[in-house]
C-alpha positions in Angstrom: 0.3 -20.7 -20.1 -0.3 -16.9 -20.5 -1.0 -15.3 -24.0 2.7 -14.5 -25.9 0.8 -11.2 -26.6 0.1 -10.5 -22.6 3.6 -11.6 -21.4 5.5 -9.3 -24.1 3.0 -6.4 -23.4 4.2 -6.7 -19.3 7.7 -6.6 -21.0 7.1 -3.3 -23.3 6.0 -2.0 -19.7 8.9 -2.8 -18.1 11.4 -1.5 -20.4 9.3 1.5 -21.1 9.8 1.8 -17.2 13.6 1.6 -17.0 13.7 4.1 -19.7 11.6 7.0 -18.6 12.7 6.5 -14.9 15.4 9.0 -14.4 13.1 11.8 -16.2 9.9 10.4 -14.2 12.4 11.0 -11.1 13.2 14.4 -12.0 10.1 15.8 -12.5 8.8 14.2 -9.2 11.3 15.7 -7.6 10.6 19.1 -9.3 6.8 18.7 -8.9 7.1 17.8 -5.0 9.9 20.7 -4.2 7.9 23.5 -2.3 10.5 26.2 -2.7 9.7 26.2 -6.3 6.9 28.9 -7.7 3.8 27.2 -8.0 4.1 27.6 -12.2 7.1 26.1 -12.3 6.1 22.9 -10.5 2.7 22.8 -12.6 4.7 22.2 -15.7 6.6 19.6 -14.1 3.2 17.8 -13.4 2.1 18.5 -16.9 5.3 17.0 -18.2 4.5 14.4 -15.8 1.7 13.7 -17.7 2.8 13.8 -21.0 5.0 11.0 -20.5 3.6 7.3 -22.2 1.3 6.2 -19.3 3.1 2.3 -19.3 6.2 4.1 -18.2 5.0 3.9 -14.9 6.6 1.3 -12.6 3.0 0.9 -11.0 1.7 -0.3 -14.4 3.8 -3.4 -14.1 2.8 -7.2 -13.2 4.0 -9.8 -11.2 4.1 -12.8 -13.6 5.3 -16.4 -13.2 9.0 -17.1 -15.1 7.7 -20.2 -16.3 4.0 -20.2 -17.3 3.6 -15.9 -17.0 0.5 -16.6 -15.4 -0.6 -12.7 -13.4 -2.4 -14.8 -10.7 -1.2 -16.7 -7.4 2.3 -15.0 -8.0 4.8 -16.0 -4.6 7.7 -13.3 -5.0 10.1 -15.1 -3.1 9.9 -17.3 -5.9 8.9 -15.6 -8.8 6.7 -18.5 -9.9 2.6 -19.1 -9.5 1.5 -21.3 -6.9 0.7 -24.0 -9.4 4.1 -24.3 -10.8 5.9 -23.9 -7.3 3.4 -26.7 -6.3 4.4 -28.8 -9.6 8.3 -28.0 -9.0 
């Protein structure tokens, strides 16, 4: 079994994701856009970066819904290989 403190850290992460997504979009979008001047997209990059640095969707684990163990993770399952093996 996984440390309570790791598995609800993944889940700050994950929420901290679904709330900073649209504005994370935007400023992609903004930061990406070529027909823009060059300043403006450099703020957008800037803002980018002020944003918290777990609100990134790449920041996020894989972990196993019944043990939360990171390692040996089959998505088609969402459980480690010890507990599909177990089950």
């Amino acid at each position: 079994m996984a440390k309570k403190s790791m598995i609800n850290r993944e889940h700050k992460r994950t929420l901290l994701a679904k709330r900073f997504a649209s504005k994370r979009a935007a400023l992609k979008n903004v930061a990406a856009n070529q027909e823009l001047p060059m300043e403006e997209r450099e703020a957008a990059r800037m803002n980018l970066q002020k944003l918290p640095r777990d609100s990134s969707p790449v920041r996020g684990r894989n972990r196993c819904r019944l043990t939360g163990r990171p390692h040996g993770y089959y998505r088609k399952f969402g459980l480690s290989r010890n507990e599909l093996r177990r089950l």
